[in-house]
C-alpha positions as CSV (number, residue, x, y, z in Angstrom):
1,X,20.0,-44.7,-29.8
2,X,17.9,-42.9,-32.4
3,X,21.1,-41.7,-34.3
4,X,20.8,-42.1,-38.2
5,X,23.7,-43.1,-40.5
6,X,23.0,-41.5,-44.0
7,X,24.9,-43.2,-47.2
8,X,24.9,-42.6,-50.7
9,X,23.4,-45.2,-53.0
10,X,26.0,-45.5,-54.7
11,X,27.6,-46.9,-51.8
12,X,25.7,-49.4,-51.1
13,X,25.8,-50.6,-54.3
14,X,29.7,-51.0,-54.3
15,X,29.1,-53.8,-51.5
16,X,25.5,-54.8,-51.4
17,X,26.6,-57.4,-48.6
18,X,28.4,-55.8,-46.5
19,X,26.1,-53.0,-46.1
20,X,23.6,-55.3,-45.3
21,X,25.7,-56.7,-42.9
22,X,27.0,-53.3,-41.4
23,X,22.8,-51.8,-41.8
24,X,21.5,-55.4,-39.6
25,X,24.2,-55.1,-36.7
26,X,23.5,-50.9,-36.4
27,X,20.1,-52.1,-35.8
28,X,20.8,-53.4,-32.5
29,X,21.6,-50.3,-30.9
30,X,18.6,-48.7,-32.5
31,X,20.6,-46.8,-35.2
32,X,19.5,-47.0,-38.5
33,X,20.4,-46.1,-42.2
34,X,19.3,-43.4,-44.3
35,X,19.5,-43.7,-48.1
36,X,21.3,-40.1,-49.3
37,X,20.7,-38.7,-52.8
38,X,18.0,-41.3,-53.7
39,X,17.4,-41.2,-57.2
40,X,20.8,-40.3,-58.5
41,X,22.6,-43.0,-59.0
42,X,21.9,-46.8,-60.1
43,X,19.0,-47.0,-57.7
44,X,17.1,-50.3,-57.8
45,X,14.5,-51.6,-56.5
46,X,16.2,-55.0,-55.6
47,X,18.2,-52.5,-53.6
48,X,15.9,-51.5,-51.1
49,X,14.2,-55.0,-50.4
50,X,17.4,-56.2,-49.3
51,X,18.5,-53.4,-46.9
52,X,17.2,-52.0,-44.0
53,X,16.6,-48.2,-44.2
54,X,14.8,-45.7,-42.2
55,X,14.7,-42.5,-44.6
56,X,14.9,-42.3,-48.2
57,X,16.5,-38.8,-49.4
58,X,15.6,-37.2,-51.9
59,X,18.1,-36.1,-54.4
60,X,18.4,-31.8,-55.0
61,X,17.9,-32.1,-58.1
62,X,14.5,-33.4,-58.1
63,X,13.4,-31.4,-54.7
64,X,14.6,-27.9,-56.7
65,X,12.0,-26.7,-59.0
66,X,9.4,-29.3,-57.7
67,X,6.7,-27.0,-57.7
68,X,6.9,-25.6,-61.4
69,X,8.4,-28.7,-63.0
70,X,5.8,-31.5,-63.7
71,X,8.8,-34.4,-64.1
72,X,10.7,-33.3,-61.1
73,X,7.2,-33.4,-59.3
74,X,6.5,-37.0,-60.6
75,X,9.7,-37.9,-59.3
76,X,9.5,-36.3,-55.9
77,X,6.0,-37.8,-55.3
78,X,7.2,-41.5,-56.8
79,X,10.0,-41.6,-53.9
80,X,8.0,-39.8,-51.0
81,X,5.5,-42.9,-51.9
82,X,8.2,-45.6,-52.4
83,X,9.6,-44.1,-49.3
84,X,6.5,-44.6,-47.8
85,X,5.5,-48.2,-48.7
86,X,8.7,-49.3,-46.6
87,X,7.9,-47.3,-43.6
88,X,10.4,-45.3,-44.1
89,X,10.6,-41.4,-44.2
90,X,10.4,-39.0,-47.1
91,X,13.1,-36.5,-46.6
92,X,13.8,-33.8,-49.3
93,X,18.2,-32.4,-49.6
94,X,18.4,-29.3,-51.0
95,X,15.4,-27.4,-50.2
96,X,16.1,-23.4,-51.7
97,X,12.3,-21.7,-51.8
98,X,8.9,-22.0,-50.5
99,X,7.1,-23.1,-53.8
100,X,9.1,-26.4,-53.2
101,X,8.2,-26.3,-49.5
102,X,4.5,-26.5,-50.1
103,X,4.7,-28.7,-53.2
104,X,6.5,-30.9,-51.0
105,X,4.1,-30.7,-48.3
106,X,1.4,-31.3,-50.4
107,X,3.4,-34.6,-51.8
108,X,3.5,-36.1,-48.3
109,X,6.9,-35.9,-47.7
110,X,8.1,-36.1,-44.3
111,X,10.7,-33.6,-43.3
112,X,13.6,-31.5,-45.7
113,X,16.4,-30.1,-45.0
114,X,18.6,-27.1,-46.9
115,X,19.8,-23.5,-47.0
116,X,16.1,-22.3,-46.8
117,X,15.4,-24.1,-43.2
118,X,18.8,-23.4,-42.3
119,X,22.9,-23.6,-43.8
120,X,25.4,-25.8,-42.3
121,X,26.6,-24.5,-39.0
122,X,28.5,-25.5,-36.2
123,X,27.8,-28.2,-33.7
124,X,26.8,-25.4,-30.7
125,X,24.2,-22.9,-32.8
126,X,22.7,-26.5,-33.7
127,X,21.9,-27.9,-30.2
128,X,20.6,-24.5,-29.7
129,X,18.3,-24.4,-32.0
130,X,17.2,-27.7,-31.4
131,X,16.5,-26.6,-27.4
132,X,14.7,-23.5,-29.0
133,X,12.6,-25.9,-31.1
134,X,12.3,-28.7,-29.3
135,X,8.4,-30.7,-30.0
136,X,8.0,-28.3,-32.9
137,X,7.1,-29.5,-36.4
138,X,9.4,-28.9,-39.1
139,X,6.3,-28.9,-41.7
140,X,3.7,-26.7,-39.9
């Protein structure tokens, strides 16, 4: 319970159907779906009324250079909102600086992940960070 699947758009769009079909039955043991590099592919909006998701992620290249770059900005804010009006959560991939951090903050997205909260590790220095952290925010 509470674990969330991430998948590619593109993905989904191979076989709207059956990931549908595979999104509806994770939903009864309270996992759910995460859309991964929103943005990047053929997203449509048809898309994302027919399929249950939990967290829309943004794609890098929007989330890097957020803060200086007005269109990458408009982007970012259009799918933290989007994400938003479906009850789902705004999650920014990629994240490399601060500027992005707090332009991102100040968008309303939800979380982020990347190299500048942390880079891939293994499964052990993971749980313990997540025992170290435990009921902190990752946006403070």
């Amino acid at each position: 319970p509470g674990l969330i699947v991430g998948v590619g758009e593109h993905e989904i769009i191979e076989d709207l159907q059956l990931a549908h079909e595979v999104a509806t039955q994770l939903r009864i043991y309270d996992i759910t779906l995460a859309i991964n590099n929103f943005g990047a592919g053929f997203s449509s909006f048809e898309r994302l009324l027919e399929l249950p998701f939990s967290e829309l992620k943004l794609h890098p290249g929007f989330v890097g250079g957020c803060a200086q770059d007005e269109r990458s900005a408009g982007v970012c804010k259009a799918a933290i909102d989007l994400a938003h009006r479906f009850d789902a959560t705004a999650v920014a991939t990629g994240l490399e600086n601060d500027a992005d951090l707090v332009a991102l903050q100040s968008m309303g997205c939800d979380a982020a992940q990347g190299p500048l909260l942390a880079e891939p590790m293994p499964k052990s220095n993971f749980m313990s960070i997540c025992l170290a952290t435990a009921g902190q925010p990752w946006f403070t």
